[in-house]
N, C-alpha and C positions, 0 to 999 in steps of 0.2 A: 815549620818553625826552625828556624837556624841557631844551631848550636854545634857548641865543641862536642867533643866525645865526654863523658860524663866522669867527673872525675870521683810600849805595851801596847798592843791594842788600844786608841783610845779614842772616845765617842767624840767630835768636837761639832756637834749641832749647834752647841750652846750660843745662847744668841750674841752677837759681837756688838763691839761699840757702831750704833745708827748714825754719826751724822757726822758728815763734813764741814761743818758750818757752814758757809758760803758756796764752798766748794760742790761744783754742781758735774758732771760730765755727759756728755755726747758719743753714743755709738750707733753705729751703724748696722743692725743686725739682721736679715734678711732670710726667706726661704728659698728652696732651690730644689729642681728635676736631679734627685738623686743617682749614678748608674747602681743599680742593685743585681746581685745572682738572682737566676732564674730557676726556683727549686726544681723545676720539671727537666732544666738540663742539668744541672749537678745534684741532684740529689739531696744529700742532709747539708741544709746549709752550716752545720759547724762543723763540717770537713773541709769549708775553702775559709773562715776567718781565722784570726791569729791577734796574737798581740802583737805589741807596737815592734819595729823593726828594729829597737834598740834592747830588747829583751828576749827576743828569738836569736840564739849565735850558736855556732859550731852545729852539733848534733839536733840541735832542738832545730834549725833549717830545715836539714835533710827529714826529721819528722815530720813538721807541718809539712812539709811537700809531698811525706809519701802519702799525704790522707788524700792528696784529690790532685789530677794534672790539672785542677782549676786554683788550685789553693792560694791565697794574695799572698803567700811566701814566694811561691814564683816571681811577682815581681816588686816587690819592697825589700827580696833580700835574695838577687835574682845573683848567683857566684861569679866574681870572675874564673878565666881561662887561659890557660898557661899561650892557649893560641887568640885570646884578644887581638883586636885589631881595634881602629881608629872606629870604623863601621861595619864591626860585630862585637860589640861587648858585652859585660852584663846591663847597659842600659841602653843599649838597641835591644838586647833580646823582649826586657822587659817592655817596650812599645810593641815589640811584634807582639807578645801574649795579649797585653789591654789592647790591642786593634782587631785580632781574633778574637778574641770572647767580645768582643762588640758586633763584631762581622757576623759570627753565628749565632746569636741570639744568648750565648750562657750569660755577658751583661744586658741590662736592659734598663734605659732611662724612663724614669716618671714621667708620665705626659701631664703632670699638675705641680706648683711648685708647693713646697710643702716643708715643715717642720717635722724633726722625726724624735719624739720622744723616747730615751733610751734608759733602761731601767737594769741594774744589777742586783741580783739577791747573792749575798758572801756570807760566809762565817767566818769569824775571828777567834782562836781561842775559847771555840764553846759557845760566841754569843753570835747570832742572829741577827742581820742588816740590810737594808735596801736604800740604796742610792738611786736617783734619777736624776735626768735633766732633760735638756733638749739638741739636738744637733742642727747648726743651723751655719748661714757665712756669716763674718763679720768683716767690714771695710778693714784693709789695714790702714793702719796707723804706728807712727814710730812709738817708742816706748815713751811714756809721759817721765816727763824728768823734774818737773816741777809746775806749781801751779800758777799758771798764766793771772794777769791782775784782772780779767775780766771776769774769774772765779769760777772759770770753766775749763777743762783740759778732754783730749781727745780719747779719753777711752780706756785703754792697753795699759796696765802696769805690771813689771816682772817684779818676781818675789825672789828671786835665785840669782847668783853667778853660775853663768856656765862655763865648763872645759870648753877650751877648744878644740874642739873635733867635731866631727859628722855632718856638719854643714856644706861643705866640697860634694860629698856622698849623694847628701837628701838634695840637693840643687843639682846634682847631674841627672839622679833620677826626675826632678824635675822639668828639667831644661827636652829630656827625650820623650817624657811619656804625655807633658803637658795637662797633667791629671795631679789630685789633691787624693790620696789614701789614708792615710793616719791620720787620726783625732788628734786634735789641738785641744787638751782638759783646760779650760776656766772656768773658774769659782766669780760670783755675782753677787751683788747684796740684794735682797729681797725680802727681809725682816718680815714686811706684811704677807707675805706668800702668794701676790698678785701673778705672776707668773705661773706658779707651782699650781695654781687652781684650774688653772686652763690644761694644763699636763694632766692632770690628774682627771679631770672629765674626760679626756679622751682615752686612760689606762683604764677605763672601765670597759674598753672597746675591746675587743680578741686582737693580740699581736700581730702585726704582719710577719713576725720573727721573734721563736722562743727555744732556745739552743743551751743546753750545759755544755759549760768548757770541763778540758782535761783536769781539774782543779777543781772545781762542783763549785764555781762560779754560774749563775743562771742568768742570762741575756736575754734582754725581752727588746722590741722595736715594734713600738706604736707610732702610726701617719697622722699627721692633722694637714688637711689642705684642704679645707675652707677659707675660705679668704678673710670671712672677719673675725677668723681665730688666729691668724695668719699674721693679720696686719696690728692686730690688738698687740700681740706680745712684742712683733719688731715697737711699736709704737710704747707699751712699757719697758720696754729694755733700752730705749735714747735717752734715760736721765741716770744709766748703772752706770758703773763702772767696771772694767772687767781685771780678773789678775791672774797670770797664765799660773795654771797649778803643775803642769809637766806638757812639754812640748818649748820650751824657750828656744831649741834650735830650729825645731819645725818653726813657726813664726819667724824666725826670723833667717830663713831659707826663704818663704814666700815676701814677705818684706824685698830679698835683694829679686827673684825673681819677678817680680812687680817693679822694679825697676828699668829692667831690662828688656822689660814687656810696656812701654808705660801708654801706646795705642790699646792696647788689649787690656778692654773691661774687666773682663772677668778674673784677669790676675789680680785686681784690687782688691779680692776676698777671698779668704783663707777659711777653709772648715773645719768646725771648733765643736764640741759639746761643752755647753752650758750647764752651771750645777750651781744652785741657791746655797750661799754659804749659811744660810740655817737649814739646809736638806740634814734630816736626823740622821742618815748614811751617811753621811760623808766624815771620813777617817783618816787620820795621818798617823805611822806607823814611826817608828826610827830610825833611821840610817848610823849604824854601827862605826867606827874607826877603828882598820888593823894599820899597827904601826911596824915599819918593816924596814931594814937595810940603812939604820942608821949604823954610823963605822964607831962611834965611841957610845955605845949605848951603855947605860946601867941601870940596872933596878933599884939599886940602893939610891943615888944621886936622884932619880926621878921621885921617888919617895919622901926624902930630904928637900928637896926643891916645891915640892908640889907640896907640905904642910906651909911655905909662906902664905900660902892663899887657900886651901882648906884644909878640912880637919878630918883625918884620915880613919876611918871605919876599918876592921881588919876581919873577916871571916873566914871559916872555913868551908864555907859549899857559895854556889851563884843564887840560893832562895833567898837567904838572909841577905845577900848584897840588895838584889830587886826590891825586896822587901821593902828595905830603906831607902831606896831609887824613890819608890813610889810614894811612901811617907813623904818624903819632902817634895817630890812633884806635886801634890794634894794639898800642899801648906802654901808652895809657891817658892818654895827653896830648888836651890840649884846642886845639883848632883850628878856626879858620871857613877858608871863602875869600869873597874879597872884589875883587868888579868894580867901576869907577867910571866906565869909559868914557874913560878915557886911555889906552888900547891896552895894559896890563900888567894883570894878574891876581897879587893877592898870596896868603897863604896867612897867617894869623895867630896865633901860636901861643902859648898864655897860658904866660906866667913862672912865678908864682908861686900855685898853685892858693888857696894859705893866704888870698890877697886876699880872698876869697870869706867869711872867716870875721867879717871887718867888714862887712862888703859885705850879709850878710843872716843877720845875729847871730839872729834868732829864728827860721832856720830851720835844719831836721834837716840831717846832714852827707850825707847822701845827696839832697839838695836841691842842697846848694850845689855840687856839685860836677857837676850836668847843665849839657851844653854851652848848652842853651835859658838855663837858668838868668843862666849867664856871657855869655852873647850880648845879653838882654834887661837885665842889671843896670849892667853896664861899659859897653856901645857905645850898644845902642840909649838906654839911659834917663843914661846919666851923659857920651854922647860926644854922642849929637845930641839927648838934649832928647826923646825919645820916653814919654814914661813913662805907666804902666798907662792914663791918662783919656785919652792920648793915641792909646793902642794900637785903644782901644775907639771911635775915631770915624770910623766905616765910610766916610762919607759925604761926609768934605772932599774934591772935586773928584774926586766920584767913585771916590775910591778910596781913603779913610785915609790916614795916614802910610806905613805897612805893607801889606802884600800876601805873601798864603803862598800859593809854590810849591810844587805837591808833586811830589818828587824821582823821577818815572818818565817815560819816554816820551822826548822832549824838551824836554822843563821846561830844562835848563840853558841851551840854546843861547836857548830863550825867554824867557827872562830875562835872558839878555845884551843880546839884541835890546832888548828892553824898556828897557833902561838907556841903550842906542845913540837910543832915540823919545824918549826926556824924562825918563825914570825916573833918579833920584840914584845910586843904589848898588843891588847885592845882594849878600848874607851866604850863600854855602853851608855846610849843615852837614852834619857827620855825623848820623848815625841816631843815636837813641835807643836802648839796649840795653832790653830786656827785663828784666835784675835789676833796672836800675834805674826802670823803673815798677814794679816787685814792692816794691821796697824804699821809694820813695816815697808809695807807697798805702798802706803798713803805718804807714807814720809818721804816714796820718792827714793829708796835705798832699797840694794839687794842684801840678802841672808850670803852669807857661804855658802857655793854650794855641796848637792849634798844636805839641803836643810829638811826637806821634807820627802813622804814617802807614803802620796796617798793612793790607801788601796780597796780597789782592785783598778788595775791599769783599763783603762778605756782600748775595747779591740778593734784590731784594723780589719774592711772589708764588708760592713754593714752598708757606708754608705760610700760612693766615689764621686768625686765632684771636678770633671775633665772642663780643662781652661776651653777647649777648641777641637 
């Protein structure tokens, strides 16, 4: 192998609005001869999987790597080298590793094509979940931008704005390894649970894969390939619609790579897990706001400014703030909380929702009315000057204006802390609902990103799906 020297929680099952009127869609979604590890050469197989490549950094690399010289850290997050070259980098190295473990037998392709049903058991806060769906290709297609007059559109809706970054990264590894690793997560409508029923006869079956991660996350992979279990579900999945729940730059990595490949079949589908947005697991978490390295910052003036638009809570601990977070997320009212490092914790509750309808006239009502929405258009861009170019400059002093917390573990008390070192402020929010990415995707509009934060992250290395 050539190498350098080594250097709130909240449930949203709840069923969403069923119908598109007219509005019909077409996807394309198919089985496929999965590469999979071969337990009898590596061993326990959750010493070579990992999470996605954007949540393995620094330290957490060098761990997943010391569990197994087979570990997919190796090569989704394979380091560069102060001695790189044009042809030895970290994305040569990583084609050399997936060409050996193909060579000796540690990967191994299904000799059936097949759907693989993936199931996670999590805890949240005390409460008990199981999510599932299925992992399968689906044809690309551009991002649906509006609905065509024949009242059918191609599929694929994004829910998010993305930063720009990681795209250059996941398209070179790409372009070298010519293999598909990380999960693409989309959410599907499936109200009647036609799909989920056919998943679920087969979870009665013994896993071909049952692994707790470092996190007491439990990972299950069940096979279907029979063909007319096979073809049933590609066959009810042509009239869904699909809405990427996390992976927007992955898709849209394969998207340019499929361009650039446009003889080769198989770059035309990108591997996804599928999850029924009434699966009772499935959860969207918070993404927190640390506000940081603004030059005329104030407490008082943000206080003052931010009662034009609501109506200011004042506590002394974060229970009572949440408390009242949660009260009006349960009524359908809008609320941040909000630390400054003066020893009180407020709770901020919007007055007048209708503000919103000046505030961002050319967007859908289902828009305007997401907490992100009102958080990023009132506070951050109309109270301290944060606005979208601003959002987007990763790099001033290390750490942008902004900084997203995501709402598990102890993220809050870390962010306080954070505020207590130098940091200005943070913004807690409530989650995201579920309808209301269903509802904002159909309009054809993305959220800010940063809107959602559903967990547990779908892991890389169960299944590999190689172009060639």
């Amino acid at each position: 192998m050539t190498a350098c020297k080594q250097d709130w929680a909240v449930l949203v099952g709840k069923k969403a609005k069923e119908s598109l009127g007219k509005v019909k869609t077409m996807v394309r979604v198919v089985p496929f001869k999965a590469y999979r590890y071969d337990p009898n050469k590596v061993g326990d197989i959750a010493k070579v999987v990992a999470p996605p490549y954007d949540i393995i950094k620094g330290e957490k690399i060098d761990w997943f790597q010391s569990l197994s010289e087979y570990n997919i850290a190796w090569i989704i997050k394979n380091k560069p080298q102060d001695c790189d070259t044009e042809t030895n980098n970290q994305y040569t190295r990583a084609k050399e590793y997936l060409d050996k473990w193909i060579e000796d037998g540690v990967l191994k392709q299904d000799d059936r094509d097949a759907f693989y049903v993936y199931g996670q058991d999590f805890e949240i806060e005390g409460r008990k979940y199981f999510r599932f769906g299925f992992i399968g290709l689906i044809k690309l297609e551009e991002f649906a931008k509006e609905a065509p007059k024949d009242g059918k559109f191609a599929g694929v809706l994004q829910h998010e704005e993305t930063l720009p970054k990681d795209i250059e990264d996941r398209l070179n590894l790409s372009r070298a390894t010519m293999a598909q690793f990380g999960l693409i997560f989309v959410i599907y409508p499936d109200h009647e649970r036609t799909v989920d029923s056919i998943l679920e006869k087969h979870m009665k079956n013994d896993p071909i894969i049952d692994i707790t991660d470092n996190e007491g996350v439990r990972h299950r992979i069940w096979m279907i390939n029979n063909g007319q279990d096979t073809k049933r579900i590609s066959d009810l999945m042509e009239d869904k619609y699909v809405i990427i729940a996390d992976g927007h730059h992955r898709y849209k990595t394969a998207l340019a790579l499929s361009k650039e490949n446009p003889d080769l079949e198989t770059a035309k589908y990108r591997m996804m897990t599928f999850v029924n947005i009434s699966n009772p697991g499935l959860v969207i978490l918070p993404t927190h706001r640390l506000v940081q390295n603004l030059e005329d910052f104030s407490r008082e003036r943000l206080l003052n400014e931010v009662k034009m638009y609501f109506k200011v809570h004042e506590f002394d601990n974060k229970e009572a703030m949440f408390n009242l977070m949660r009260e009006d997320f349960e009524v359908g009212k809008h609320s941040f909380g909000l630390f400054m490092n003066d020893g009180k914790f407020y709770a901020l509750t919007l007055k007048d929702p209708n503000i919103m309808n000046s505030v961002l006239p050319d967007k859908s009502e289902a828009h305007r009315r997401l907490d992100v929405a009102i958080l990023h258009s009132l506070i951050l861009d109309k109270v301290l000057g944060i606005d979208k170019e601003k959002l987007a400059q990763g790099t001033i002093k290390g750490g942008g204006y902004v900084s997203y917390i995501k709402g598990i573990g102890d993220a809050v008390d870390e962010s306080i802390r954070a505020v207590k070192n130098g940091a200005q402020a943070v913004f807690f929010m409530n989650p995201t609902r579920i309808s209301e990415v269903e509802e904002v995707s159909r309009s054809f509009e993305v959220m800010p990103q940063k809107s959602t934060f559903f967990q547990p992250k779908v892991w890389t290395g169960f299944t590999i799906n190689k172009l060639k």
